[in-house]
Every structure is written in C-alpha cells, then in structure tokens.
C-alpha positions as CSV (number, residue, x, y, z in Angstrom):
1,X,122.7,-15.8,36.1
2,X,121.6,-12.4,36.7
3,X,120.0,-10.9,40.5
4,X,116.6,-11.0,40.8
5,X,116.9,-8.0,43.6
6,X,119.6,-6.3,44.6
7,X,120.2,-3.6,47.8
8,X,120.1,-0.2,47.7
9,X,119.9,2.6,50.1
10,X,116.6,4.4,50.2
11,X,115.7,7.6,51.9
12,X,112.2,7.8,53.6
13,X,110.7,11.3,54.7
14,X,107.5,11.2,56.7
15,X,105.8,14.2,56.8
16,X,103.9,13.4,59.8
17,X,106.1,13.1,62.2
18,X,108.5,14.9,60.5
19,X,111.3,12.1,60.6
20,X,113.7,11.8,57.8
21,X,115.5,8.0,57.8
22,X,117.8,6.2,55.6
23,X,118.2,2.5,55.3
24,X,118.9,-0.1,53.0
25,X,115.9,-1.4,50.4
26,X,115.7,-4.7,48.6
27,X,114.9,-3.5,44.8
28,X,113.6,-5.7,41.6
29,X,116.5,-5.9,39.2
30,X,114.8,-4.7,35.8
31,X,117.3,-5.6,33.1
32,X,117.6,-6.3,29.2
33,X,117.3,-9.9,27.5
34,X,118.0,-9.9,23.5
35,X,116.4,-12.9,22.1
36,X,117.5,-13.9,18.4
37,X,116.1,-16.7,16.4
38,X,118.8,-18.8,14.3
39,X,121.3,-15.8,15.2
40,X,119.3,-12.9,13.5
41,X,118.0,-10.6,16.8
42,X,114.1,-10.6,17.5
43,X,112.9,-8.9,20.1
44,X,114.6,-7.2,23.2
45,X,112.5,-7.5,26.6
46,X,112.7,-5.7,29.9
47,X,112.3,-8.8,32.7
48,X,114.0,-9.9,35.9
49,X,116.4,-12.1,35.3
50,X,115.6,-16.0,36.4
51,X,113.9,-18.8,33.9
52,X,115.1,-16.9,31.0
53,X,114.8,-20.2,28.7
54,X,111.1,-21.0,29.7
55,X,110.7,-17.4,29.1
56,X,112.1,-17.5,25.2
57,X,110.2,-20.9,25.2
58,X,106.6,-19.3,26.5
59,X,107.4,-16.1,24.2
60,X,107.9,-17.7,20.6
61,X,104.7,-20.3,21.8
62,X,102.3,-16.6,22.7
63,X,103.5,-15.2,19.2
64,X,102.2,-18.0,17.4
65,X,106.1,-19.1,15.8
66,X,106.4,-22.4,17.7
67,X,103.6,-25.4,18.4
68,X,106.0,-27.8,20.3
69,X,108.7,-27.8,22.1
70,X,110.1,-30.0,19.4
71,X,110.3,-26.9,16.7
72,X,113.4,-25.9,19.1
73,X,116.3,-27.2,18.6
74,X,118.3,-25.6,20.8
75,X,118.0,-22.3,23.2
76,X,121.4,-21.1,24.8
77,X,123.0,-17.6,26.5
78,X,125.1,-16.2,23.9
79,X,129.2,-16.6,24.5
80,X,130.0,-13.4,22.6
81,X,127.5,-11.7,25.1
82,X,130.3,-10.1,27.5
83,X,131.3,-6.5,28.6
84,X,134.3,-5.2,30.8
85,X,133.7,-6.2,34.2
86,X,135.2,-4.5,37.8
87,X,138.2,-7.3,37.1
88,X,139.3,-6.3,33.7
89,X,138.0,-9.9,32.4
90,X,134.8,-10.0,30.0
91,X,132.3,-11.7,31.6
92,X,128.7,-13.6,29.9
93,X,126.0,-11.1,30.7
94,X,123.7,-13.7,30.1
95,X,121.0,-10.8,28.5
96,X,121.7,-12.7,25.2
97,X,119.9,-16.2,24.1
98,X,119.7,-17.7,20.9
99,X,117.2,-19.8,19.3
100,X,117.9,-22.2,16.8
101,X,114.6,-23.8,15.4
102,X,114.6,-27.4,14.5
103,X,114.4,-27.9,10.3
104,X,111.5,-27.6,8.8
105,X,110.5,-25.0,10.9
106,X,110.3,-21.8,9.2
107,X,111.9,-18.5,11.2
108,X,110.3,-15.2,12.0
109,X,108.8,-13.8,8.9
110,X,110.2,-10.1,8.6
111,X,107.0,-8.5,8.9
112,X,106.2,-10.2,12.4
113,X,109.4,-8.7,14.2
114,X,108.3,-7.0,16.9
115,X,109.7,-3.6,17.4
116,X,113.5,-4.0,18.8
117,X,113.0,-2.8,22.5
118,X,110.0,-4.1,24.2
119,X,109.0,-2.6,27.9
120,X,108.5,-4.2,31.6
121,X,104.8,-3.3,31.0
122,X,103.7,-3.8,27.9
123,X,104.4,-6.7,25.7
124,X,102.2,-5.6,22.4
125,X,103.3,-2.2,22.3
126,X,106.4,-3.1,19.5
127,X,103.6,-5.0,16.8
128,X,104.2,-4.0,13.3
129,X,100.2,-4.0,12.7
130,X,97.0,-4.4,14.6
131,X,96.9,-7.3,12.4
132,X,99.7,-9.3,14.6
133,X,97.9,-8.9,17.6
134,X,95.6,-11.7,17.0
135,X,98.0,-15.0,16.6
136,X,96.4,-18.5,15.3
137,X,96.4,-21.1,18.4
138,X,97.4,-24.4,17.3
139,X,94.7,-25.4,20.5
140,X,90.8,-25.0,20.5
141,X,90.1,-24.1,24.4
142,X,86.7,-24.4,23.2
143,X,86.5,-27.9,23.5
144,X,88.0,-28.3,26.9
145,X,84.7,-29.4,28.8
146,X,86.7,-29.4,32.3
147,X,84.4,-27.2,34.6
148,X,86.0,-25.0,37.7
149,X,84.6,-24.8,41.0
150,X,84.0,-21.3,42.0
151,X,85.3,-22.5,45.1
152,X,88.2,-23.7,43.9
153,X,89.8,-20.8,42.3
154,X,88.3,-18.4,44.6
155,X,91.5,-20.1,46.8
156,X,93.8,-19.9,44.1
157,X,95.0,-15.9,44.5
158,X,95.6,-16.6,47.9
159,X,97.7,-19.8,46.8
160,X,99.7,-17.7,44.7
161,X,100.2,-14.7,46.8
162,X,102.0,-17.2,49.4
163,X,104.3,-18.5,46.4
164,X,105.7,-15.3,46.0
165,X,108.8,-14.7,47.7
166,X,109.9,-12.3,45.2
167,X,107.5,-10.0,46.1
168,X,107.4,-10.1,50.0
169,X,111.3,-8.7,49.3
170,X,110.4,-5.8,46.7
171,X,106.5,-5.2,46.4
172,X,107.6,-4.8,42.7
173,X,107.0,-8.5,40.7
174,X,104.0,-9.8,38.8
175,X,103.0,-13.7,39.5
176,X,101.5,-16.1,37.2
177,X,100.6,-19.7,38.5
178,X,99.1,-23.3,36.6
179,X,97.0,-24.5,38.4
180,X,94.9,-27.9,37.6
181,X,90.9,-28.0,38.4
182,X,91.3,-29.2,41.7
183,X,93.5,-26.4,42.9
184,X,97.1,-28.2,42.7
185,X,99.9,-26.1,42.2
186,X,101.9,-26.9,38.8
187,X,104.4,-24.0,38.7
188,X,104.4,-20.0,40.0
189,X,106.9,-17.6,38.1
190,X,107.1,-14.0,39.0
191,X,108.5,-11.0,36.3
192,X,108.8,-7.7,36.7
193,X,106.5,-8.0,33.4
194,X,103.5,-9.1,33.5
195,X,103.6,-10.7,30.3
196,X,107.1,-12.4,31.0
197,X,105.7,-14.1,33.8
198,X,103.0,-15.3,31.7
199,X,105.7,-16.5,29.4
200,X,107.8,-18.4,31.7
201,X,104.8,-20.1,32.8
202,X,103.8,-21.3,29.4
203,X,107.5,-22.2,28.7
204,X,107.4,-24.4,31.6
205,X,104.5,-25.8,30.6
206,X,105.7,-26.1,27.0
207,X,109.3,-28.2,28.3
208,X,107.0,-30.0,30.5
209,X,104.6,-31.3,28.4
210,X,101.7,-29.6,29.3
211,X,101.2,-27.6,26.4
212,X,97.8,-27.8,25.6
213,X,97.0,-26.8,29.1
214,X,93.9,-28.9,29.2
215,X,91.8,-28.6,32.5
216,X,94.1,-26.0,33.9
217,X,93.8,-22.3,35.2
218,X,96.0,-19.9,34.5
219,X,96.3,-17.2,37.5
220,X,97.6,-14.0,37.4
221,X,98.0,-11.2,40.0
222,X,97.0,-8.3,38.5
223,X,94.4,-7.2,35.9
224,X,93.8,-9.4,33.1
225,X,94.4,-7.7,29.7
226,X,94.1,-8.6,25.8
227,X,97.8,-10.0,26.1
228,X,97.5,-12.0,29.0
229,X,94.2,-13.9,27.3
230,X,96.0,-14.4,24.0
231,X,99.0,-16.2,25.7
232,X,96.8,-18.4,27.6
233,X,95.1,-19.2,24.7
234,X,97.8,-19.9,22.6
235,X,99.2,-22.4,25.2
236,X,95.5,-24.0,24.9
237,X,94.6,-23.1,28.4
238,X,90.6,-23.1,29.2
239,X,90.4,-20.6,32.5
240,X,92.2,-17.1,33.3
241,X,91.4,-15.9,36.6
242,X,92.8,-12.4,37.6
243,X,92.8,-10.6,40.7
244,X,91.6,-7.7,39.4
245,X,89.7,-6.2,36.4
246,X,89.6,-7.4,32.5
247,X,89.9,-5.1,30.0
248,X,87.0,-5.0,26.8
249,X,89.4,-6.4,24.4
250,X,90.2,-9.1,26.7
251,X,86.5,-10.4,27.3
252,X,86.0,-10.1,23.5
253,X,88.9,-12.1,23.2
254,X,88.2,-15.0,25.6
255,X,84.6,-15.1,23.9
256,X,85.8,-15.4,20.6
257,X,87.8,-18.4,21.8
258,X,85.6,-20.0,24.3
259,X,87.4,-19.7,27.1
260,X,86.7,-18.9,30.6
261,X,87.8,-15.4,31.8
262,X,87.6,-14.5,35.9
263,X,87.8,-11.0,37.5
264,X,88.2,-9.6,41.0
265,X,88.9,-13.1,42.2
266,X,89.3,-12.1,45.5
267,X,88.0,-13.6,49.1
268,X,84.8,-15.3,48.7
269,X,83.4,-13.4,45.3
270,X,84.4,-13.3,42.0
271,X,83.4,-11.8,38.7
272,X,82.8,-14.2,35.5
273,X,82.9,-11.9,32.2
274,X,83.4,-15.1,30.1
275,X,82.4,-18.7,29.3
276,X,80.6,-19.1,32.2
277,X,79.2,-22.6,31.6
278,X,82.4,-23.5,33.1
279,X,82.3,-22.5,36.2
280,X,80.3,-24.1,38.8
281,X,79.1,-22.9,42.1
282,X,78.2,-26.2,43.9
C-alpha cells in the first residue's frame, strides 16, 4: 500500500526577520487510482492512498451503480498494475482496482463514464451531462424521523478534528466522520479529496452494513457542496453538518430530498439551511 505522507525538504523565507531556513516537511502524498468495472477502466481519481476498497465501494454507491454491497462481487488491486522499480523488479503500484459486479447487475452504461481523469478537488467536474449529476437514491432520507440535538453536533467538528492525525502531519487532508444521533463515533477517513473522503466513509458504511445510514450524521471539514449532499444522500443518510458554508445547489439539493443540511458548525452556533424540523435545540 501506497504513503499517505512522505518527507521532503522545504525552504522557508521570512520576510520579517529576514531569516531564510531549510528543514524537512511532512507532505500529503497526492497520487492516481484507476478504477475499472468488470476489467473495462471507469474513472481515474486523484486521492491519498489508504482504504482504497471502501473508497471504490463509497464511489460506485454515490454514482448511483451499486444499492448493496452484494451487487460486488469482488474488488481487488490489479496484478498487471506494476512499473520498473529502483531494484530492476516490477512491483504492484496498487493505483489499479478492479470491480467485478455480481450477475444480474448490469455495468456502467457508456454514457455514465465519467471523464477518464478526475481531480483531488472536484469529483463532478468529468460528468458527461448535467443530467448525471442528479443520481436516483435507492433511500428516502425523508422518512428518517431521527431528530439531532443542536448540542450534539455542535461537538461533533471538534470530535473529528481530534481524529485527524493525518492532518496534524500535513495541514493538507479533508475528514469525513459517521456519526450516530448521540454523538458516537462510527468511522473518520481523511482524503486529500474531499469527495474521496466522503467515499471511503460511505464504503465503510456500505461493507458494514450501515448503508442506509439511518439516524446518522455525516460530518465533513470543509464546506458542504452539491457533491458532498448527493453522496450522503445516496448512502440514505438524514444530516450533513459542515464546518463551513453550503453552496445554493447544495441546500436545493438537501430540500428536494428532505434531508437536514448544517453550516458553520463551529463552537456553540451553527447555521441550519435545511430540514430544520430535525434539529432540536433543547
């Protein structure tokens, strides 16, 4: 398996003093990963490597071309995936994995491959049409009556932040966390893609059997975009609660579905753009 950092030296000038110092820096390894459904390739993402198979797992759930985790059959790092290493020997990159769906369920439709190269940042960037954008959840989030104690998640940033050790290395990872209603910790991933660490979230929850997320809260340490909304709603999870701001397309999103959406959770306020009636403040 693949660094998640790595060391490198980094020169620092400060103006102020003036000082110029050099020293070694822990860095966020960025790196490729080719997924390919049934051997044909699908979609290639920028991520840090770690959890790669709840990452496939939480991806093909968010698109929309799995329900279960029993429509995979099998998910594996390619063997032919190798390149010339410092030895002479080829050695498994493992930036290769390979889906096999289970039969009877029907593979990626040409017209839904995403464009082959998909960045760190940006996980909707490669659609073939607006129309893709919106996937069918097999979940309705809008019948999930749980309600969430403003209290409650008000916490939950701060639970996160101290879950990721990642970051406290770099400064340069995203973090997703489950959480259930009363503020219990299910499972933190970080990324250096947003999205990604949405999707190994949702791919645990999808090996785990948690998939739909019923009474849980999906956290996430930066802003909460259209993307972000769609994955938690495809993995039938009620609540999104983001540090910072949502975008238009995101409330309308989390509306539409009747799910709760959460902005500038941070400290003791927090800013709730959508289904409301959930949250409760005694």
């Amino acid at each position: 398996m693949g660094r998640v950092t790595v060391r490198r030296k980094v020169t620092t000038i400060d103006l102020a003093t003036p000082s110029t110092t050099t020293r070694p820096d822990t860095l966020t390894v960025e790196e490729p990963l080719e997924l390919r459904v049934n051997g044909s390739p699908l979609t290639v993402t920028m991520r840090t490597p770690g959890h790669d198979i709840e990452l496939v797992h939480g991806f093909l759930m968010s698109e929309g071309l799995v329900r279960s985790a029993d429509d995979i059959a099998l998910a594996r790092y390619c063997e032919g995936a190798v390149v010339s290493g410092e030895s002479g020997f080829d050695e498994n990159t493992y930036n290769v994995i390979d889906v096999t769906l289970a039969p009877g369920v029907a593979a990626p439709a040409a017209s839904a491959t995403r464009a082959f190269f998909t960045n760190s940042s940006c996980g909707v960037c490669g659609k073939a049409s607006i129309e893709q954008l919106r996937a069918q959840s097999a979940f309705d989030v809008r019948s999930d009556t749980t309600e969430f104690a403003a209290k409650i998640v008000a916490e939950l940033p701060d639970a996160l932040r101290v879950e990721q050790r990642s970051f406290d290395k770099t400064g340069g990872l995203h973090a997703a966390g489950l959480f259930t209603a009363d503020g219990e910790l299910l499972v933190v991933r970080e990324d250096v893609g947003r999205h990604n660490a949405v999707d190994k979230v949702v791919g645990w929850a999808l090996q785990s059997g948690r998939v739909p997320g019923v009474g849980c809260v999906l956290v996430v340490s930066g802003r909460a975009s259209f993307e972000l909304t769609q994955k938690a709603i495809m993995a039938g999870i009620p609540c999104l609660a983001a540090v910072s701001a949502p975008s238009s397309l995101a409330v309308e999103c989390a509306e539409d579905a009747g799910m709760s959406l959460l902005g500038f959770v941070r400290g003791t306020r927090l800013n709730v753009y959508a289904g409301a009636h959930r949250i409760t403040t005694t």
